[in-house]
C-alpha positions as a Markdown table, in Angstrom:
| # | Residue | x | y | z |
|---|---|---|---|---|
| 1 | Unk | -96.7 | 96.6 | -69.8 |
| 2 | Unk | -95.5 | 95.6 | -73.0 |
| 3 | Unk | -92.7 | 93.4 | -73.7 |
| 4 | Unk | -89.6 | 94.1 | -76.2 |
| 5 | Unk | -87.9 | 91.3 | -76.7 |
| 6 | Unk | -88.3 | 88.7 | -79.0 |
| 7 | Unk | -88.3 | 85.8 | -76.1 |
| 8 | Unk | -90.9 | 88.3 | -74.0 |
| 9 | Unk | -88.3 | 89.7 | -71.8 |
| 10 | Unk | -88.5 | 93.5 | -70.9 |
| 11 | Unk | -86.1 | 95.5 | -72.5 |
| 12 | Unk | -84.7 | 99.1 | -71.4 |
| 13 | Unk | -86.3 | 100.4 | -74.7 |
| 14 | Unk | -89.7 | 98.7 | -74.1 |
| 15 | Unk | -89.2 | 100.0 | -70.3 |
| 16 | Unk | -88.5 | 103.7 | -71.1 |
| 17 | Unk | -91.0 | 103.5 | -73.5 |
| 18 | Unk | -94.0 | 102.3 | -71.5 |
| 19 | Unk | -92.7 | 104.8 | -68.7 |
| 20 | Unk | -92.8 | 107.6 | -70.8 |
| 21 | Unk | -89.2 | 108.0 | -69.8 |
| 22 | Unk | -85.3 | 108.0 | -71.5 |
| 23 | Unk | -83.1 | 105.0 | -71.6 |
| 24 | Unk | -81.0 | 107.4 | -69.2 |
| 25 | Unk | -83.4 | 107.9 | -67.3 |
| 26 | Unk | -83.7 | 104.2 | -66.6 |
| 27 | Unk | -79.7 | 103.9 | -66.7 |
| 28 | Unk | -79.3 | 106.1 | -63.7 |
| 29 | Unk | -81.9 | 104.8 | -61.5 |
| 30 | Unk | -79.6 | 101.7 | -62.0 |
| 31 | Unk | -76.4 | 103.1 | -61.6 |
| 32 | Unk | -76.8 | 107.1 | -60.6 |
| 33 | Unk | -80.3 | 106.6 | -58.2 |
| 34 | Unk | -78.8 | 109.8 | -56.7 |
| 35 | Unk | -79.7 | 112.4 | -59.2 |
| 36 | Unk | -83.2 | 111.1 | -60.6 |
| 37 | Unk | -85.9 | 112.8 | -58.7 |
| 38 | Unk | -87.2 | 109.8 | -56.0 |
| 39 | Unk | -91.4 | 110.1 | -57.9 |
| 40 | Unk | -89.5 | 109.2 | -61.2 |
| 41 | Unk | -86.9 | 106.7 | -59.6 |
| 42 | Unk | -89.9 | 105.0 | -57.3 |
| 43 | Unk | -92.0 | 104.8 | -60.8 |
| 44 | Unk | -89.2 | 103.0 | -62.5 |
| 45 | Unk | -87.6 | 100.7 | -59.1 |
| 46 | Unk | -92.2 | 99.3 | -59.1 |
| 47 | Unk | -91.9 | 98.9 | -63.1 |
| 48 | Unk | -88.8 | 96.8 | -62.9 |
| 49 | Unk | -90.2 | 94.8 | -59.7 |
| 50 | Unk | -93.5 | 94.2 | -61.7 |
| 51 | Unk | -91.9 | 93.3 | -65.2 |
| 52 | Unk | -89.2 | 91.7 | -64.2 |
| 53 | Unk | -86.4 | 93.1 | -65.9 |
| 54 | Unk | -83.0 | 92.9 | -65.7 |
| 55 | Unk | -79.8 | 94.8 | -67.3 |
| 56 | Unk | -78.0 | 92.8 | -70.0 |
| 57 | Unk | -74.8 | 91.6 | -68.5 |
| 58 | Unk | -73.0 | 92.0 | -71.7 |
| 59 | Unk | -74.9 | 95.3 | -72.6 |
| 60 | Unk | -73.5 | 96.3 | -68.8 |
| 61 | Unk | -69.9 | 94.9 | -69.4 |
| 62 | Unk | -69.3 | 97.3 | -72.2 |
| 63 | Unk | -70.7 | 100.4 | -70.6 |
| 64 | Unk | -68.4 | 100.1 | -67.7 |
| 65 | Unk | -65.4 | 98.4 | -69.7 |
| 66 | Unk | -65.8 | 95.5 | -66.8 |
| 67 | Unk | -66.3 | 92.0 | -66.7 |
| 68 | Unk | -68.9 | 92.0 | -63.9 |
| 69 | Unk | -66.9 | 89.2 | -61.9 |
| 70 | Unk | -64.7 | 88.8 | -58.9 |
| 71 | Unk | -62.1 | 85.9 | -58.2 |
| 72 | Unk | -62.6 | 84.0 | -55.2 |
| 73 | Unk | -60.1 | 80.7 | -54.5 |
| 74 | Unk | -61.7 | 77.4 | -53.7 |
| 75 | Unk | -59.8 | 75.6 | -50.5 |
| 76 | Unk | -59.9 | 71.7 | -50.4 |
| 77 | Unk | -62.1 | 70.2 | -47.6 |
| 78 | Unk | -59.9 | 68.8 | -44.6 |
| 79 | Unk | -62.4 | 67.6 | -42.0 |
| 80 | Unk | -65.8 | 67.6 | -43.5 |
| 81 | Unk | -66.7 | 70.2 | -40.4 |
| 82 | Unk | -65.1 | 73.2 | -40.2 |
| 83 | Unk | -65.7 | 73.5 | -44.3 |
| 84 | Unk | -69.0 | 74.1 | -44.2 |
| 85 | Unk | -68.7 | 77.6 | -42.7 |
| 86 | Unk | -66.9 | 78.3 | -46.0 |
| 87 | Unk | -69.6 | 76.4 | -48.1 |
| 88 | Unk | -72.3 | 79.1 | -46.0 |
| 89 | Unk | -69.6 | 82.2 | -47.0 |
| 90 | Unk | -69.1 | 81.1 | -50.4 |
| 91 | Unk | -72.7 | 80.2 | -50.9 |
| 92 | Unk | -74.1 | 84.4 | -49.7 |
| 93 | Unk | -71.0 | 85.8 | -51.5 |
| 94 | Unk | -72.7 | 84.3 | -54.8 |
| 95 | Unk | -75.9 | 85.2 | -53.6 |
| 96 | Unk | -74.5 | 89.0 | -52.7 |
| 97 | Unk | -72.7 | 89.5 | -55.9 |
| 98 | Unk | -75.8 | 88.8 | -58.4 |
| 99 | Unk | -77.8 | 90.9 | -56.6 |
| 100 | Unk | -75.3 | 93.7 | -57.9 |
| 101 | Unk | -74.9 | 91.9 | -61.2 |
| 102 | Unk | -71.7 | 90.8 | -60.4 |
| 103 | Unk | -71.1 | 86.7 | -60.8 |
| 104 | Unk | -67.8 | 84.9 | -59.3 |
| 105 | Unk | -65.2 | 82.6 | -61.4 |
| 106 | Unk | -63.9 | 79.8 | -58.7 |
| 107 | Unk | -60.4 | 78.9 | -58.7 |
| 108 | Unk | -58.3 | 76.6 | -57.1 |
| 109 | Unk | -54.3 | 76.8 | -56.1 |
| 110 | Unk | -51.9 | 75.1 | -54.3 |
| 111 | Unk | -50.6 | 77.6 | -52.3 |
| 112 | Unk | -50.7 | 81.9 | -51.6 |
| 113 | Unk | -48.0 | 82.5 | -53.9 |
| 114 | Unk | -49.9 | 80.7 | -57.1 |
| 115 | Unk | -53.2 | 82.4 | -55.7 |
| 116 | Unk | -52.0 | 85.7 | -56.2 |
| 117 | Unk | -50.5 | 84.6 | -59.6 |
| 118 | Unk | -54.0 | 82.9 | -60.8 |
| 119 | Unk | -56.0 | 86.1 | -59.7 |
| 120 | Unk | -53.0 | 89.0 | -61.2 |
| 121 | Unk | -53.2 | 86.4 | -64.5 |
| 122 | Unk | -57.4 | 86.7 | -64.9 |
| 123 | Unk | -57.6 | 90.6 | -64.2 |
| 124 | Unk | -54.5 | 91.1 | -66.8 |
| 125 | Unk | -56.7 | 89.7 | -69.6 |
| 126 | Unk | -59.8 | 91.7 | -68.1 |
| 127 | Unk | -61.6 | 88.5 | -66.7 |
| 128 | Unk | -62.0 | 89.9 | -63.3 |
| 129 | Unk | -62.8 | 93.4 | -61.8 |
| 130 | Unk | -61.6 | 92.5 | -58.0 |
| 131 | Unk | -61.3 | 89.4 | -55.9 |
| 132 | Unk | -61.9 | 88.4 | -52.3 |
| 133 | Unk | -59.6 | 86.5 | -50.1 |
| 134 | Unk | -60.0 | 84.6 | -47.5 |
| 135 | Unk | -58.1 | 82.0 | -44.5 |
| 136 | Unk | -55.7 | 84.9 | -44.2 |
| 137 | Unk | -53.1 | 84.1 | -42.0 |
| 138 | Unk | -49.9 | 85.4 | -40.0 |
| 139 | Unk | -47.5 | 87.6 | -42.4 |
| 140 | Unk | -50.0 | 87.0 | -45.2 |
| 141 | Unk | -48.1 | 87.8 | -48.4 |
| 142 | Unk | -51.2 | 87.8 | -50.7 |
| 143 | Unk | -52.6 | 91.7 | -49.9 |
| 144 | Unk | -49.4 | 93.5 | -50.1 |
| 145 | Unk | -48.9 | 91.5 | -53.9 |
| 146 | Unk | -52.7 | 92.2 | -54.9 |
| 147 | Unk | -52.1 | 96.1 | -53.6 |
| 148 | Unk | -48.7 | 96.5 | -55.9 |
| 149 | Unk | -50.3 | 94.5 | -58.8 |
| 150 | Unk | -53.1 | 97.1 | -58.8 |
| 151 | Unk | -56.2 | 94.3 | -57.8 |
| 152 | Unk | -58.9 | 95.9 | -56.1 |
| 153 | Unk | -59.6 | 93.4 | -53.4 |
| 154 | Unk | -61.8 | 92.8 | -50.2 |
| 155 | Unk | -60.4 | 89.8 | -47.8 |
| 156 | Unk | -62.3 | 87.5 | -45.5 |
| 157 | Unk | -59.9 | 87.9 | -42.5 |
| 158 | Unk | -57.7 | 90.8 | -41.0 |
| 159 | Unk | -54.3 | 90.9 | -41.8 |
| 160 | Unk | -52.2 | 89.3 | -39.2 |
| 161 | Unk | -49.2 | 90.3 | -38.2 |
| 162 | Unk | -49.8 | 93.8 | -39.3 |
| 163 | Unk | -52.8 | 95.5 | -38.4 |
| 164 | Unk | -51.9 | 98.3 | -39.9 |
| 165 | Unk | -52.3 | 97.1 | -42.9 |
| 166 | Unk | -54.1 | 99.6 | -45.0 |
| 167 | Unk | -56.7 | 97.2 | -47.6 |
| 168 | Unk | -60.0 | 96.6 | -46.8 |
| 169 | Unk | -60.9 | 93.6 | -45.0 |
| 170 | Unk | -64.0 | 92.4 | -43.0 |
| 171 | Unk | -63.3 | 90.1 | -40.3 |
| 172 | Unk | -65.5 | 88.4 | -37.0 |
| 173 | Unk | -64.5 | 89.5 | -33.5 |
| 174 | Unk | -63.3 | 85.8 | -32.5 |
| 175 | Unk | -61.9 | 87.4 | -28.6 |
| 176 | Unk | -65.8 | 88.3 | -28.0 |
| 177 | Unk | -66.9 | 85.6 | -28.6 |
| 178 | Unk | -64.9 | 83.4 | -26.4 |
| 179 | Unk | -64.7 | 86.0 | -23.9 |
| 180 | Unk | -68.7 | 85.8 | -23.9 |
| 181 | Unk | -68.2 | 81.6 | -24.0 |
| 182 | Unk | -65.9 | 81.6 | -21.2 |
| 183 | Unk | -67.6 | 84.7 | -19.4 |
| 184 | Unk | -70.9 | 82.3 | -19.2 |
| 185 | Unk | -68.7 | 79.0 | -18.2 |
| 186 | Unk | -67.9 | 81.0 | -15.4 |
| 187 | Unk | -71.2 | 82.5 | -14.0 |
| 188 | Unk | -72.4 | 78.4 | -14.0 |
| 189 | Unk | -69.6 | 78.4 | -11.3 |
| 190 | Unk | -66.4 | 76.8 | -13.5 |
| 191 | Unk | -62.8 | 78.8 | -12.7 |
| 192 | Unk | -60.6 | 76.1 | -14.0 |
| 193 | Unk | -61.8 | 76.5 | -17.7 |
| 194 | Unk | -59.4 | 75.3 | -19.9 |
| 195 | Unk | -58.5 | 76.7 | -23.4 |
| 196 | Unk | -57.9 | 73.9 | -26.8 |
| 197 | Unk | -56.6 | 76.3 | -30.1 |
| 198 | Unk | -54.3 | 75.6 | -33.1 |
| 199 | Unk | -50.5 | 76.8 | -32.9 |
| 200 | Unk | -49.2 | 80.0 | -35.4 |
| 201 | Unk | -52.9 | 80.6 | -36.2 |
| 202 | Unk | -53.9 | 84.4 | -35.7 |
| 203 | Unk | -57.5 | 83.1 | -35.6 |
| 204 | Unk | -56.5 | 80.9 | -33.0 |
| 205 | Unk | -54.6 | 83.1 | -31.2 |
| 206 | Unk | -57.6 | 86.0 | -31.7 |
| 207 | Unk | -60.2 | 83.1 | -29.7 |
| 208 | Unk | -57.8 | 82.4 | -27.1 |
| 209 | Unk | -57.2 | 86.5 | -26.1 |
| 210 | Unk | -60.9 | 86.2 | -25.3 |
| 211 | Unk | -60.5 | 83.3 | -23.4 |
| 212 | Unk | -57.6 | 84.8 | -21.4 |
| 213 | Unk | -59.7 | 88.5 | -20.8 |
| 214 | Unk | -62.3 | 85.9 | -19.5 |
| 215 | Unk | -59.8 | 84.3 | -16.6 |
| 216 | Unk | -57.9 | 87.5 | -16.1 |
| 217 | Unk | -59.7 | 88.2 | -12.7 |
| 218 | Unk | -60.9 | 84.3 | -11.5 |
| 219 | Unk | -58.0 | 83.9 | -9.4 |
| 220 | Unk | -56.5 | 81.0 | -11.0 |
| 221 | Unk | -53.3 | 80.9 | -13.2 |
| 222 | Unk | -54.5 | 80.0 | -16.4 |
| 223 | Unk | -50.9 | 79.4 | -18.0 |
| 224 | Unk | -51.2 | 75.0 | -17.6 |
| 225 | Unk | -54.7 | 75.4 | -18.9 |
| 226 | Unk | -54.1 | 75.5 | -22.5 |
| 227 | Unk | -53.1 | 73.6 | -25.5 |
| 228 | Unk | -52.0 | 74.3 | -28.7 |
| 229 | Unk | -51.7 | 72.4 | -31.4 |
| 230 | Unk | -50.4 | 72.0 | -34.7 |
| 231 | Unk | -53.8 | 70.7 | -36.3 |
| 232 | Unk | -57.7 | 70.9 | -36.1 |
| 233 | Unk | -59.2 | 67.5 | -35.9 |
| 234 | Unk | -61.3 | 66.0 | -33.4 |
| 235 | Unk | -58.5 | 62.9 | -32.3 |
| 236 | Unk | -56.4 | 66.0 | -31.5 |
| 237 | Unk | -59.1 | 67.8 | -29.7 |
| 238 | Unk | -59.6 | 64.7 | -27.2 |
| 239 | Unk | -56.2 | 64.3 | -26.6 |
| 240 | Unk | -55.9 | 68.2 | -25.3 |
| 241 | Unk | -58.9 | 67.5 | -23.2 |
| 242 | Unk | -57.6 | 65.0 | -21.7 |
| 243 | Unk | -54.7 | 66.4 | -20.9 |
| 244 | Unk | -56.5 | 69.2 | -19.3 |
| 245 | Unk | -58.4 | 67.6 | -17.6 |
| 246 | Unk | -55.4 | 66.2 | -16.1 |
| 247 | Unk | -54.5 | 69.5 | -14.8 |
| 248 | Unk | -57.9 | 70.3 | -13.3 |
| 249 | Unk | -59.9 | 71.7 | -15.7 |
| 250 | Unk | -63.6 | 71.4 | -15.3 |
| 251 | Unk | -65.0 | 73.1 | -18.4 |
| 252 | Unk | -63.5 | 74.1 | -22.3 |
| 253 | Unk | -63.4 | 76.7 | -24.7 |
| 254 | Unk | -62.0 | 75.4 | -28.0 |
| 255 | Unk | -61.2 | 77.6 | -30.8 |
| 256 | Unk | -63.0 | 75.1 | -33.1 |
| 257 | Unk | -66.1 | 72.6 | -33.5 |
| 258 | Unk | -63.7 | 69.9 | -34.7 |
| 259 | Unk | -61.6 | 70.2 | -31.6 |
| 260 | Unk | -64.5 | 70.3 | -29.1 |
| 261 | Unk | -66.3 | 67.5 | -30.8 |
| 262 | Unk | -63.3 | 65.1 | -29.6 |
| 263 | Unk | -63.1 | 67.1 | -26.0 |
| 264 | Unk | -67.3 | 66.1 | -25.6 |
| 265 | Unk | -66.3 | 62.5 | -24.9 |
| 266 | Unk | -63.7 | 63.8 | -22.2 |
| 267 | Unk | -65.9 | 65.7 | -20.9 |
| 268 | Unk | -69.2 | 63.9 | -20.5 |
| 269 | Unk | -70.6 | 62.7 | -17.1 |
| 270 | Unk | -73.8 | 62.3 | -15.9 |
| 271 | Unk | -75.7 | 65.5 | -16.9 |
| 272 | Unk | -76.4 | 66.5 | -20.4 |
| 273 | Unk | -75.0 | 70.1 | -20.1 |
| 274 | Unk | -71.6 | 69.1 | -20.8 |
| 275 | Unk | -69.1 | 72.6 | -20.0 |
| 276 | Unk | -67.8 | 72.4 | -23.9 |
| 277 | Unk | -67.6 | 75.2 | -26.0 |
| 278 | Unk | -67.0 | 75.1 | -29.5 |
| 279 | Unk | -66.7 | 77.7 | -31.9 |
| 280 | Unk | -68.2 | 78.5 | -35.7 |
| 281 | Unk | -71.3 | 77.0 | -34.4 |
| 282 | Unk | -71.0 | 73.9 | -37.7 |
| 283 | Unk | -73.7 | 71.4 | -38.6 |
| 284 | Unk | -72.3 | 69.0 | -36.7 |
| 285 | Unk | -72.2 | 70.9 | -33.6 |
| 286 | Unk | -76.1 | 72.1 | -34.1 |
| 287 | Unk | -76.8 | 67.8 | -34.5 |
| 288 | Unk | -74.7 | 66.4 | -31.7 |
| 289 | Unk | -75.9 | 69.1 | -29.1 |
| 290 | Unk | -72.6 | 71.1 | -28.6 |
| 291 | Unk | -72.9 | 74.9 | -27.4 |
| 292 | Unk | -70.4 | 76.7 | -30.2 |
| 293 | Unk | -69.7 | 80.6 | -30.9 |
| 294 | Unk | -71.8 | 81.7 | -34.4 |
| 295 | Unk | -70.5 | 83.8 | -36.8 |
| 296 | Unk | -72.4 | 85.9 | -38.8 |
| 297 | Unk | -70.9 | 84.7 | -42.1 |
| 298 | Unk | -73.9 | 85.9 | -44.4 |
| 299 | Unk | -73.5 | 89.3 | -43.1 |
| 300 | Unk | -69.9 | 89.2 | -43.7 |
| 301 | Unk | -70.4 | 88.2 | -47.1 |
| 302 | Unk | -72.7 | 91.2 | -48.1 |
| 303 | Unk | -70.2 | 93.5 | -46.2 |
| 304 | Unk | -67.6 | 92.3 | -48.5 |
| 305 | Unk | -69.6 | 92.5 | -52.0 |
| 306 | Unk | -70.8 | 96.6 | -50.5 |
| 307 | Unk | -67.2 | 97.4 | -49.6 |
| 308 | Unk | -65.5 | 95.8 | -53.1 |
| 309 | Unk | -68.2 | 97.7 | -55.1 |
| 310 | Unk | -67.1 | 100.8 | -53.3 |
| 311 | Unk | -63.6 | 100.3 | -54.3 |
| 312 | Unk | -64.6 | 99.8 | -57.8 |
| 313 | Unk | -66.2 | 103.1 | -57.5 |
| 314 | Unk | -63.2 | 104.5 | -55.5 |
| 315 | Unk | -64.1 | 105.0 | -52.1 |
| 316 | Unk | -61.6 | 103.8 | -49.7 |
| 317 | Unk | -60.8 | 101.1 | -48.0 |
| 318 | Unk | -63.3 | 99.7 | -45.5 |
| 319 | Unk | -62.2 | 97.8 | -41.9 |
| 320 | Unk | -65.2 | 96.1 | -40.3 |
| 321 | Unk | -65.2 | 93.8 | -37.6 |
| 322 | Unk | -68.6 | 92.0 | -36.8 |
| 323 | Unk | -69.9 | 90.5 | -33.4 |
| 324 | Unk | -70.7 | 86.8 | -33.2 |
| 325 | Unk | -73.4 | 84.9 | -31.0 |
| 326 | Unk | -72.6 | 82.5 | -28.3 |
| 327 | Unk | -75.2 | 79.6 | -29.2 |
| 328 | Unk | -76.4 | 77.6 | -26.2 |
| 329 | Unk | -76.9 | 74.0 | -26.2 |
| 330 | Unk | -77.9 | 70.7 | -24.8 |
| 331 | Unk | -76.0 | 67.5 | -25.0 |
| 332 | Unk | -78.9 | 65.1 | -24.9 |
| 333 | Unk | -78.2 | 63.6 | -27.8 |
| 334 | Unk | -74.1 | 63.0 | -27.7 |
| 335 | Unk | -74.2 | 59.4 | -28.1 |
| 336 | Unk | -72.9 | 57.5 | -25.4 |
């Protein structure tokens, strides 16, 4: 096929013209695939593939009166572990968005409040369509602000506190998967299985309903067989196993890979199957050997970018909550 533009890229003129087709045409097999008949729409889809072409962003911008790009806030690292779930999010967000010709502008911020203001401040001057938000936490201010401020927004996270909160959110099912971590501690023959989370945190308090489903029927009173703490760090992991295993506990499930990478070292005897159970299945816990609750963070991602597109579009709001995967492991290599 012939190219049109000067530096030998494909054009929708050069396109259509090779096609035997109208710009239109090739405009709603982009935007309307709906109502182009699917021999004309699989002709054009195999031309694009072949030729390579893609819309002009700015050509695309104008059309819709958009600026193609969502907000998203940049957190600062704290432990160097539990950030690079966020780096995988952030990482298939971007990935997500082009796909749809959509790009992201990063932002940081201190706190929710200056957030909110940073985001309302870029869609007022039309440098944003929509943002997504994400560590949403108990009483979360941010969606109820967005929502009056007219944002369209998709967040990372349901909205705790008040779960009838009517935006659209995607979120992972953290009770199933510690239900499923503590449901297969228990069928190696632990019933003292203790429980290591973070105080005031809904995701926190989301793992350890799974945990507590899991021990409702072992016979044992579960209610000395937690901790809760006020941060996520590893020193503060191995000081609530300890402590548990004070009380008897033979096995963990910790709402975290930061807190059951300090509880290992508790933990740890002679056999390499150490009864540890982290969660968000991090880098670390894939080198050091520890079994850890995956969650499908790519797949959240693409949920997100499909339901904020919708929005733009006007469909409603979207709720979807995705399973995660209880990832089995070997301690072989914990070193001693």
């Amino acid at each position: 096929m012939a190219n049109g533009a000067r530096d030998g890229r494909p054009t929708m003129v050069s396109l259509a013209r090779d096609l035997g087709v109208s710009r239109q045409t090739i405009s709603n097999v982009l935007n309307n695939p709906d109502i182009v008949n699917e021999r004309t729409r699989a002709r054009v889809l195999a031309a694009i593939e072949e030729t390579g072409y893609r819309p002009s962003a700015i050509g695309r911008a104008l059309r819709t009166q958009r600026s193609m790009t969502i907000g998203l806030r940049l957190y600062r690292a704290v432990d160097g572990i539990n950030g690079a779930i966020m780096d995988r999010f952030t990482h298939s967000l971007t990935e997500s968005a082009q796909l749809h010709g959509y790009r992201l502008t990063l932002l940081s911020a201190e706190d929710a409040p200056t957030e909110v203001e940073s985001l309302e401040a870029l869609h007022h001057v039309s440098a944003i369509d929509a943002a997504v938000l994400t560590d949403t936490f108990l009483d979360d201010p941010r969606p109820a602000t967005l929502a009056a401020r007219g944002l369209p927004f998709v967040a990372f996270g349901r909205p705790w506190g008040d779960p009838d909160a009517p935006h659209a959110w995607v979120d992972v099912d953290g009770r199933a998967g510690t239900l499923a971590a503590t449901t297969h501690l228990r069928q190696r023959g632990h019933t003292r299985i203790g429980f290591v989370g973070v105080d005031a945190s809904g995701v926190s308090a989301d793992r350890r309903e799974g945990w507590a489903a899991g021990m409702a029927d072992s016979g044992v009173d579960a209610g000395g067989l937690q901790v809760l703490l006020a941060h996520d760090f590893a020193r503060d992991g191995a000081e609530a196993a300890a402590v548990l295993r004070e009380r008897g506990a033979t096995a963990l499930v910790c709402a975290s890979d930061s807190l059951a990478l300090g509880a290992v070292g508790v933990f740890r005897n002679e056999s390499a199957d150490i009864p540890v159970i982290g969660f968000d299945d991090t880098p670390v816990a894939s080198a050091v050997g520890i079994s850890s609750v995956a969650q499908p963070v790519e797949e959240a991602a693409e949920r997100i970018i499909a339901i904020l597109l919708g929005l733009l579009a006007g469909d409603p709001p979207q709720r979807v909550l995705l399973e995660p995967t209880l990832v089995l492991r070997s301690l072989e290599n914990f070193a001693s």
